[in-house]
DOLO-675470 format. One line per field, with one value per residue: residue number from 1; residue in one letter; y, z, x of N, C-alpha, C in turn. Coordinates in steps of 0.05 Angstrom, whole numbers, always signed. Atoms other than C-alpha are relative to their C-alpha. Layout:
k <- c(NUM, ...)
r <- c(a, ...)
nY <- c(Y, ...)
nZ <- c(Z, ...)
nX <- c(X, ...)
caY <- c(Y, ...)
caZ <- c(Z, ...)
caX <- c(X, ...)
cY <- c(Y, ...)
cZ <- c(Z, ...)
cX <- c(X, ...)
***
This chain:
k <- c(1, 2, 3, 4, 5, 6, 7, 8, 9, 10, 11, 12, 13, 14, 15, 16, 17, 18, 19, 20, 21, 22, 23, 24, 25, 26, 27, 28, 29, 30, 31, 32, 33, 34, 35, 36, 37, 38, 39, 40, 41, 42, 43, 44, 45, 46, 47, 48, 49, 50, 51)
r <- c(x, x, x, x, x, x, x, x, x, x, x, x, x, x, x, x, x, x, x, x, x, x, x, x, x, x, x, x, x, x, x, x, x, x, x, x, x, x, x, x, x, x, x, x, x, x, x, x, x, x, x)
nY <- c(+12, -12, +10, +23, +17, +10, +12, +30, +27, +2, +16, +34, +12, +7, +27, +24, +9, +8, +31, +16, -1, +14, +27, +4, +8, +37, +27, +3, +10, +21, +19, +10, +27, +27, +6, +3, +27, +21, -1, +20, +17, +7, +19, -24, +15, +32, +27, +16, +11, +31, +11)
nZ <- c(-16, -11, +3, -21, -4, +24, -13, -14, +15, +17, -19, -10, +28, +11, -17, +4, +30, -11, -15, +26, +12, -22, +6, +19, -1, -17, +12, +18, -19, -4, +25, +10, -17, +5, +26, -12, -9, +24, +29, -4, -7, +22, +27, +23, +29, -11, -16, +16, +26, -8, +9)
nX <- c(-21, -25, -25, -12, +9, -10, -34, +9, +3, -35, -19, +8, -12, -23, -5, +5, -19, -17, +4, +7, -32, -13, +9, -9, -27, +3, +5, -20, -33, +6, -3, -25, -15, +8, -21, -30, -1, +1, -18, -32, +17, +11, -16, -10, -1, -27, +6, +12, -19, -12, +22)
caY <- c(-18, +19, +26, -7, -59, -72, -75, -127, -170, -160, -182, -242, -262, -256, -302, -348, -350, -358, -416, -446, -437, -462, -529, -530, -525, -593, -633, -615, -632, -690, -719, -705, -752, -799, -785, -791, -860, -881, -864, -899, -960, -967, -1014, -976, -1007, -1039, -1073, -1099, -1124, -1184, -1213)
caZ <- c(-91, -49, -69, +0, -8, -82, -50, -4, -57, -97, -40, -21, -100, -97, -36, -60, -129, -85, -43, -113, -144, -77, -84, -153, -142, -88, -140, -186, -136, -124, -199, -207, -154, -182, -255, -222, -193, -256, -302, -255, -252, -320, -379, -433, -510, -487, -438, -489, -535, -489, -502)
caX <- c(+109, +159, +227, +244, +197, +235, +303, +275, +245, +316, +352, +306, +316, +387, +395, +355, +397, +454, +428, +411, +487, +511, +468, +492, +565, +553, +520, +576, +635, +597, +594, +662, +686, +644, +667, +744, +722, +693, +744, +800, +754, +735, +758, +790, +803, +867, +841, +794, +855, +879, +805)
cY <- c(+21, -7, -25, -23, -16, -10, -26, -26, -13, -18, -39, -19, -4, -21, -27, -15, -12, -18, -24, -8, -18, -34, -4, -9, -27, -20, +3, -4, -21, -21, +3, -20, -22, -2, -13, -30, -15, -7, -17, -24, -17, -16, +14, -25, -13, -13, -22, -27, -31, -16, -3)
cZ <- c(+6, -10, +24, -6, -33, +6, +10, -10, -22, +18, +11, -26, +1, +21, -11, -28, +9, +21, -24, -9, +25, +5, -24, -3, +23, -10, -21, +9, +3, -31, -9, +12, -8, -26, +9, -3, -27, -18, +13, +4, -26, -20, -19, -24, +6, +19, -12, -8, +11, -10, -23)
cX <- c(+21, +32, +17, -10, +12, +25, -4, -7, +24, +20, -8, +8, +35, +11, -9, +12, +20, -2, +10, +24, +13, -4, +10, +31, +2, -11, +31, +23, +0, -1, +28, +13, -3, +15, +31, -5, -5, +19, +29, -11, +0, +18, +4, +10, +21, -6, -10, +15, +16, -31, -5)
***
């Protein structure tokens, strides 16, 4: 294998790491919203305490 042809497969790897991270950080923006929603949603032990 050619050095060029090493660069090339370095580079196709590191895009595709950085697709990957990029889909990663959009599921994880996305569960925090949801966490957010849940946690201002949710019943907490004092709520319990009138019951």
């Amino acid at each position: 294998m050619s050095d060029r042809q090493l660069l090339e497969q370095i580079l196709e790897l590191t895009k595709q790491n950085q697709q990957g991270i990029l889909e990663l950080k959009d599921d994880v923006a996305d569960l925090k919203v949801r966490v957010t929603n849940i946690e201002k949603t949710m019943l907490c032990k004092n709520d319990l305490k009138y019951y």
